[in-house]
N, C-alpha and C positions, 0 to 999 in steps of 0.2 A: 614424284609427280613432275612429270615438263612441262615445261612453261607452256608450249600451245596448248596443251589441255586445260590449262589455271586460265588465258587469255580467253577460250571460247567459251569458258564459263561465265568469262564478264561481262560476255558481249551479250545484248540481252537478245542478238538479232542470232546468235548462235545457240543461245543459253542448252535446246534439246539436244547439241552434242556431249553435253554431260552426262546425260542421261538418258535411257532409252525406257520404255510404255509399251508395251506387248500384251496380247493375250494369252491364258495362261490355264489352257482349257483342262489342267489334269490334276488341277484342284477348284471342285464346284464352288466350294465356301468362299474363294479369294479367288476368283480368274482373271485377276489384272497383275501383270508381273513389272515393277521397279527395277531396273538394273542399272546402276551409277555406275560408269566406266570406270576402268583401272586407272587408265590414264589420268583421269582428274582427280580420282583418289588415293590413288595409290594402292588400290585392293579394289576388286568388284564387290560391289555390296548390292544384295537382292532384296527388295523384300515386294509384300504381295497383298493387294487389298481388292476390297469388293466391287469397287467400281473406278472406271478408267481418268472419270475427274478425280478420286481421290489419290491416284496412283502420280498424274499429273502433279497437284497439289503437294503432294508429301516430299516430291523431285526437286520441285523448284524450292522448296522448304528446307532439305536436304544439303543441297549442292553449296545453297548460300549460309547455313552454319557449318558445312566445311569449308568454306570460303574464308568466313567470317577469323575461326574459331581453332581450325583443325578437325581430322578427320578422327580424332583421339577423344573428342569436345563427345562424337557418336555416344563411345562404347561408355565415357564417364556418365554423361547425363542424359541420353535416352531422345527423345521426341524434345523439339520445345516445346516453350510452352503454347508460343503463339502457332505454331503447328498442330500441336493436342485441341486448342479451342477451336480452331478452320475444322479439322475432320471432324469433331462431336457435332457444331452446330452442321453441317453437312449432312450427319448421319440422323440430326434428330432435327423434327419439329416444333419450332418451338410455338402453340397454338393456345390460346385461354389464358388466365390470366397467371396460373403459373410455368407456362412459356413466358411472359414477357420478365417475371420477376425474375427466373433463371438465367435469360438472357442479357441481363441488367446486374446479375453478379459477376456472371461471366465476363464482361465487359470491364468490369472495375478490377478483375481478376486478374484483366488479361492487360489493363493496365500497371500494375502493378509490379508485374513480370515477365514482362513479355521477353527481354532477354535471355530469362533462364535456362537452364536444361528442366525439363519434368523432373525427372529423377535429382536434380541435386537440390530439391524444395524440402526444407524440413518445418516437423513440428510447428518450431518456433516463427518459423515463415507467414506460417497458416494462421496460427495464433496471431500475431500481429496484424493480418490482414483481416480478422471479422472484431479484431477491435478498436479496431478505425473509430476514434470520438467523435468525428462530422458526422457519423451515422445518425439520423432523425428517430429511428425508432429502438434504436436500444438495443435492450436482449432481443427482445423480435428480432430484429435483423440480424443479427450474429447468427443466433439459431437457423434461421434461413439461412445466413449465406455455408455455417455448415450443412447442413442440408446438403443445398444443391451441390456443394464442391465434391461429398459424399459420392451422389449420382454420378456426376463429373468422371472421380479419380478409379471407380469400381470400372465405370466402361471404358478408361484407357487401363486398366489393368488386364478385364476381356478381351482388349481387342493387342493386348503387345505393345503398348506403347510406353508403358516402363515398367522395370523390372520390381520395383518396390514401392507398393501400395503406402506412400505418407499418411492417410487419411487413417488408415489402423493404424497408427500411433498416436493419434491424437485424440484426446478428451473432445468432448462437445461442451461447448460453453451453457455453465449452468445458471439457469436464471430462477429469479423465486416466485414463486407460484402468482401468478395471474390474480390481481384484486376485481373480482365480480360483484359487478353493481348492478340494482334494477330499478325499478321505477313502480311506485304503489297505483292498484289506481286509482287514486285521487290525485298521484301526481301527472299522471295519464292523461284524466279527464283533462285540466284544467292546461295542458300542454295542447291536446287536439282544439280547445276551447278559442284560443291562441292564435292557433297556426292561420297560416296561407292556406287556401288549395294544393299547392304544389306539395307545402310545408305536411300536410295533412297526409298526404298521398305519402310521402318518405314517414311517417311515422306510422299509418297503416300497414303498410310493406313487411318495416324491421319488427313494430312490436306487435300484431298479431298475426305477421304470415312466415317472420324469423329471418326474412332475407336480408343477405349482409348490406353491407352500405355499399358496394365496388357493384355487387348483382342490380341494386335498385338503380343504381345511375345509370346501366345499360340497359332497362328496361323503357319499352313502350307502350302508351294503353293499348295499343293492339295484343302486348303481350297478355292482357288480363280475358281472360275468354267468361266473362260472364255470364253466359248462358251454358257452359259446361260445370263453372261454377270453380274453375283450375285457372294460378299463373305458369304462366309457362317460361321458364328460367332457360336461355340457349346458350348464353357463356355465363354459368356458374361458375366457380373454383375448383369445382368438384365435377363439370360436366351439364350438361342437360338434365334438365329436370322441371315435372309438376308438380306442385302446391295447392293445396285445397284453401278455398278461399273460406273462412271462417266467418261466423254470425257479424261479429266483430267487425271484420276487417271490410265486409259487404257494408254495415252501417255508416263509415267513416271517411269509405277512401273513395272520392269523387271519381267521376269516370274519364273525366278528360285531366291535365295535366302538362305543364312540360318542365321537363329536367332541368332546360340550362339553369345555372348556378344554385342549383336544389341543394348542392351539399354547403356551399356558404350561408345560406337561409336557415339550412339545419344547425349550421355551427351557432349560428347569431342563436338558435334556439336552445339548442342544447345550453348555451352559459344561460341565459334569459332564465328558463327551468333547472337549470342545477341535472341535466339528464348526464348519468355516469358513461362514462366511455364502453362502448358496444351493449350500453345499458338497454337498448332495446330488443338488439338479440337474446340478450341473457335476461331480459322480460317475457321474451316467448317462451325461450325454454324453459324456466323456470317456471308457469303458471298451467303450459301445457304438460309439463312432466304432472304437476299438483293435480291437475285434473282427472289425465287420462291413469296415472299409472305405469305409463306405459313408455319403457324409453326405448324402446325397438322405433315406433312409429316416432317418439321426438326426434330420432335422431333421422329418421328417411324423411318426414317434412326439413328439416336444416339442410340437407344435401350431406351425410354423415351415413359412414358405413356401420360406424362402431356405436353402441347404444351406450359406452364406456365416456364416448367423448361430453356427452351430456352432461354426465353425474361429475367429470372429472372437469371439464373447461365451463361450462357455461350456467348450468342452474345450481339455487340454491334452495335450499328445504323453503317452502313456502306450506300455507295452510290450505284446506281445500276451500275454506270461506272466500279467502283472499283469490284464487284461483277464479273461484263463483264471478266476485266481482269485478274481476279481470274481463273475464271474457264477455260479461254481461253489461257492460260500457257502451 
């Protein structure tokens, strides 16, 4: 490499002499062509992506881990990392609420290692990072943050960005079975009995329409369409969705309402009642399974593809009397 070429690298007012952006019309799938000068590398290196910002992006990405690194740092360890995360979130959306949770491992991810190569992350890397002891929620979060690094590492593996997928080597952190708790209803009653308006409204919601606690804070009464007799859910978890408003939940849940600090009121109520953690979800599902029979339909009211998640995460055998006097509250 000579020196001018190493110098107009540094210059940040020369920096696209390193590297050159072209189109690249004789491949449809990737028409943006990279070409890192020989001069600055010491070899011409090509490479080729979908769009002309990411082709930009991966140059200046590039140049400054040959800068940094060696032009050797390439062929050892692949993309960075902090490179891998710029083109994923680039290429995806991150929309609903698990856009923002992805977006928020990624971030912790991407602090974490931001000097690495992708490729020279191992196993033991990965493992250390989803068990991080300041994590708030435990196995939940490990399990999500593999997850998401899962999605992560499969689509820098599609798209070339390292040569050897880490994330199939690695176990998923095992956790033990979810403790589901519900609520009788007499412990019900005497909880609506209690409440605020507000308070009333968030326990209508969760325990006879199933919706999660994250879905009811973004809801407005205009969401509730009472005269169709359906809520209308627009950022669930799981996407959009209506809910049939039940006998129940029509008797209880006033029609005006506001949110702000609805979930600290709940919290004051939930220790007040002894109500168990997502006890009100696994209240609906657990009394609408005993009812209906039917866990196709429990699981399309919860916002659930699978009728499996039901019997496996959320309800527990209940009797049909107890079910009766559920809904008949």
């Amino acid at each position: 490499m000579d020196n001018a070429g190493q110098s107009d690298n540094m210059n940040p007012s020369t920096t696209e002499r390193a590297f050159i952006v072209s189109p690249y019309p004789a491949c449809p799938t990737a028409p943006w062509k990279l070409e890192i000068r020989a001069r600055f590398a010491g070899k011409k290196i090509r490479r080729f992506f979908k769009t002309e910002a990411e082709a930009f992006f991966s140059g200046e990405e590039l140049t400054g881990q040959i800068r940094e690194r060696g032009v050797s740092s390439l062929a050892a360890d692949g993309m960075t990392v902090v490179g891998a995360v710029r083109r994923f979130e680039m290429a995806r959306k991150f929309t609903g609420q698990h856009g923002q949770h992805m977006a928020r491992i990624l971030r912790l991810f991407l602090e974490s290692f931001r000097s690495r190569g992708l490729g020279s992350l191992t196993p033991g890397d990965l493992h250390r990072f989803w068990d991080r002891p300041e994590w708030p929620d435990g196995n939940a979060t490990r399990r999500q943050a593999y997850a998401y690094l899962r999605i992560f590492f499969n689509w820098c593996e599609r798209n070339d960005l390292v040569e050897r997928n880490v994330i199939r080597r690695v176990d998923p952190p095992k956790t033990p079975e979810p403790l589901k708790g519900i609520l009788s209803p007499d412990e019900m009653r005497a909880a609506l009995k209690k409440a605020s308006p507000e308070v009333r409204a968030f326990l209508s919601l969760g325990g006879f329409a199933g919706l999660r606690s994250a879905e009811i804070i973004e809801l407005s009464p205009e969401d509730l369409e009472w005269k169709e007799g359906e809520i209308h859910i627009c950022r669930g978890k799981t996407g959009e969705r209506y809910v049939h408003m039940e006998e129940a939940f029509i008797r209880h849940c006033p029609r005006d309402w506001r949110m702000a600090n609805v979930r600290n009121w709940y919290k004051r109520l939930r220790a007040a009642a002894k109500i168990p953690r997502n006890g009100l979800r696994h209240s609906f599902a657990t009394y609408h399974l005993a009812r209906g029979r039917d866990a196709g339909k429990t699981a399309h009211e919860m916002g659930h593809s699978s009728p499996r998640m039901v019997s496996r995460v959320y309800a527990l055998a209940a009797r049909r009397a107890d079910a009766d006097a559920w809904w008949g509250i």
